[in-house]
C-alpha positions as a Markdown table, in Angstrom:
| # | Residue | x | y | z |
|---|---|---|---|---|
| 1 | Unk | 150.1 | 169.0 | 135.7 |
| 2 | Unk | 150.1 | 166.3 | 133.2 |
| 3 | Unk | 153.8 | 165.6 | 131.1 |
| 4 | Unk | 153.9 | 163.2 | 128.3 |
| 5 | Unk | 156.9 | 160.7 | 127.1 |
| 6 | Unk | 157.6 | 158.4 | 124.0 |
| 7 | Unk | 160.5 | 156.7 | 123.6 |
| 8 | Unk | 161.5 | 156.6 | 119.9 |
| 9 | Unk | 164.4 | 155.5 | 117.6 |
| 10 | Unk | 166.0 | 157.6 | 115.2 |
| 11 | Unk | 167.1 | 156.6 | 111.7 |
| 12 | Unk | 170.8 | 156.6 | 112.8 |
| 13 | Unk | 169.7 | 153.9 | 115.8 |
| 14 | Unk | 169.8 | 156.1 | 118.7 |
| 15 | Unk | 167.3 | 156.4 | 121.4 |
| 16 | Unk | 164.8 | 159.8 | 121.4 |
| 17 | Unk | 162.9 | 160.4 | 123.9 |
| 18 | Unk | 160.4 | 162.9 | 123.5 |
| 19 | Unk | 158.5 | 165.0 | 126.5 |
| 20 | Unk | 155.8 | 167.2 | 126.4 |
| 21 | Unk | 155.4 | 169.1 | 129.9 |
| 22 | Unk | 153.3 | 172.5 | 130.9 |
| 23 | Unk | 155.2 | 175.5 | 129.5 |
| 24 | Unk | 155.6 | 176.8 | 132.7 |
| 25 | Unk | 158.0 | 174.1 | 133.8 |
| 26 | Unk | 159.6 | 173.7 | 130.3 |
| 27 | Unk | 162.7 | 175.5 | 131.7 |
| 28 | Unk | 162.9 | 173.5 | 135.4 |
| 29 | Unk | 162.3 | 170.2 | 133.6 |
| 30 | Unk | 165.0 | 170.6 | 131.1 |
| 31 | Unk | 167.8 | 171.6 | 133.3 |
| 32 | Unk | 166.8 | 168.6 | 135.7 |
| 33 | Unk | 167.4 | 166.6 | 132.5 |
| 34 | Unk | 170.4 | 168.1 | 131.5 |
| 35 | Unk | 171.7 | 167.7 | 135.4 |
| 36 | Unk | 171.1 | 163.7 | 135.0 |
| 37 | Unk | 172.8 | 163.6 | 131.6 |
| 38 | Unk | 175.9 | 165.1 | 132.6 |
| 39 | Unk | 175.9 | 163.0 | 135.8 |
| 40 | Unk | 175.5 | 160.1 | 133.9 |
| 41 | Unk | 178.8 | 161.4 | 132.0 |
| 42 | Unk | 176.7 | 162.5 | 129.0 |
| 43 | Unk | 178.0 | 165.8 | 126.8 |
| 44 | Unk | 174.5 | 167.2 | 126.5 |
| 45 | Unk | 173.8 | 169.7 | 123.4 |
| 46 | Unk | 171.0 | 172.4 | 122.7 |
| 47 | Unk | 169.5 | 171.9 | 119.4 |
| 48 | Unk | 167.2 | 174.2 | 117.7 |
| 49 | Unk | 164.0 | 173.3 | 115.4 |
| 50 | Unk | 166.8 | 172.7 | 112.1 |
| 51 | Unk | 169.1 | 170.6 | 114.4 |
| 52 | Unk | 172.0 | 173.1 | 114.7 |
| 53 | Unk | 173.5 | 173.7 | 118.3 |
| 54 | Unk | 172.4 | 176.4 | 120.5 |
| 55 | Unk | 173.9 | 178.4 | 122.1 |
| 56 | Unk | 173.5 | 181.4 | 124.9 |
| 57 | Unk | 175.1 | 184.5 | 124.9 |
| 58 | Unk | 176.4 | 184.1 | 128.0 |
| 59 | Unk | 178.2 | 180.6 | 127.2 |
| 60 | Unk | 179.7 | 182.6 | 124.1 |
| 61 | Unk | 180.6 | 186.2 | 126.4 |
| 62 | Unk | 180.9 | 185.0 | 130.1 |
| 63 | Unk | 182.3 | 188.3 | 130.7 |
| 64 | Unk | 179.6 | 190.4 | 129.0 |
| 65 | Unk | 177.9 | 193.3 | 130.3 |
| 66 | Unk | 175.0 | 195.4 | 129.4 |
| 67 | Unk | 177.7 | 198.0 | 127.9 |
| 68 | Unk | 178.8 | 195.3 | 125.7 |
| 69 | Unk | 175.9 | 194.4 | 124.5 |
| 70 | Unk | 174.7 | 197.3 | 123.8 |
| 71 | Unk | 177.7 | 198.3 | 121.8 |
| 72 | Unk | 177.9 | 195.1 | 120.1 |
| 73 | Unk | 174.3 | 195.6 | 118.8 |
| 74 | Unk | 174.7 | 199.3 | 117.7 |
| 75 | Unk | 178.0 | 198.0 | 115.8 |
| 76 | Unk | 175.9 | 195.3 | 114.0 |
| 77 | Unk | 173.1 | 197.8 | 113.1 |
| 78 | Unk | 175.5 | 200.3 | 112.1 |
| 79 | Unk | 174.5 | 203.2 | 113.3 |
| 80 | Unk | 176.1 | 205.5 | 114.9 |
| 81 | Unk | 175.8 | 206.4 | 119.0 |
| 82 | Unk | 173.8 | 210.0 | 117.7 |
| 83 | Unk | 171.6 | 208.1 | 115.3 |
| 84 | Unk | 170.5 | 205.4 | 118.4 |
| 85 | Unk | 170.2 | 208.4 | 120.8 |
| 86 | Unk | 167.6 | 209.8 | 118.5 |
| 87 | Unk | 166.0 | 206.6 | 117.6 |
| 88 | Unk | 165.6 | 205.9 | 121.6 |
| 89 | Unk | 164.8 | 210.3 | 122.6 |
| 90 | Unk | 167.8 | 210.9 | 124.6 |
| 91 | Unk | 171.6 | 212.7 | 124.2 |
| 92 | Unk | 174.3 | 211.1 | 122.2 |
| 93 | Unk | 176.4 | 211.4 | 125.4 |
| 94 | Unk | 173.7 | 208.9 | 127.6 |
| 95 | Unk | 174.0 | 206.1 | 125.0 |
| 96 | Unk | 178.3 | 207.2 | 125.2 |
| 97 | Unk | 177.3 | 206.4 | 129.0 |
| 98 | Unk | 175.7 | 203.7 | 129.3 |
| 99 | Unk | 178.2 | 202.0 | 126.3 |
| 100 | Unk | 181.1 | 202.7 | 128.7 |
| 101 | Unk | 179.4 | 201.1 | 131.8 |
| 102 | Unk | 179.3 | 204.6 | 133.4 |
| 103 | Unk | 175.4 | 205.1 | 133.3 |
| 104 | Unk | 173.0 | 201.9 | 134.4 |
| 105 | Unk | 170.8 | 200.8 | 131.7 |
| 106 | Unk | 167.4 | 200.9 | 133.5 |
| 107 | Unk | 164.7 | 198.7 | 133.1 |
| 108 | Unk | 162.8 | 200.8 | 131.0 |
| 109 | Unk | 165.4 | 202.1 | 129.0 |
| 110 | Unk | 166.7 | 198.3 | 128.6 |
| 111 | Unk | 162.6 | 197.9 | 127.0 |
| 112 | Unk | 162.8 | 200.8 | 124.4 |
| 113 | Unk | 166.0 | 199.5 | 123.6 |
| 114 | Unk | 164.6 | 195.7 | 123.3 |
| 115 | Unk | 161.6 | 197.4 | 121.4 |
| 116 | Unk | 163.5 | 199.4 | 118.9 |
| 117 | Unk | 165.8 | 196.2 | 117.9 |
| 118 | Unk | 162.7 | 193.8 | 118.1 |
| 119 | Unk | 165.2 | 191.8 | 120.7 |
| 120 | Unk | 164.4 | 190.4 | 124.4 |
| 121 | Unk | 165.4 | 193.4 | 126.7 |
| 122 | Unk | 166.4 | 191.6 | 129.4 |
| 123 | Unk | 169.5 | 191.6 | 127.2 |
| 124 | Unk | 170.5 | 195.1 | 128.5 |
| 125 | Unk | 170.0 | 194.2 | 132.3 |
């Protein structure tokens, strides 16, 4: 596996350095860089492609479930729990379930769900 590196300067006189690994390691290599930042007593931040800060869900809702989730996303789409149970082809009282923690969202179910939002399922799990 081949990885590339240039060092570069910004205009604001700080140091860039710039990798290009396989994209199957992308995720491995990035948290081994992060790890040596923060040993090295840097604050180390996530940027996206326009330079503002990213952030995870889970950084944001450490205590967040699937339930939440769910509910969180129905709210934004406002739509009621009846008009997702028909968009997804089960009862108004399985999405009430699964909102409330009471019913495991499966993996499948977690996929329609993903599918029907155009969002990563895993989001549900």
């Amino acid at each position: 596996m081949l990885a590339d590196m240039k060092l570069l300067s910004d205009a604001e006189g700080r140091g860039v350095i710039q990798l290009t690994v396989p994209s199957a390691s992308i995720m491995n290599v990035a948290e081994a860089i992060r790890g040596v930042l923060t040993l090295a007593g840097h604050k180390v931040r996530r940027l996206d492609d326009t330079g503002e800060e990213w952030i995870t869900a889970e950084e944001v809702f450490p205590d967040g479930s699937p339930a939440m989730a769910l509910r969180g996303l129905r709210g934004r789409e406002d739509i009621t729990q009846a008009e997702l149970a028909a968009r997804l082809g089960v009862s108004q009282n399985a999405i009430s379930e699964m909102e409330s923690g009471k019913r495991p969202i499966s993996t499948k179910m977690a996929k329609r769900i993903g599918e029907t939002f155009n969002m990563p399922y895993k989001i549900f799990l």
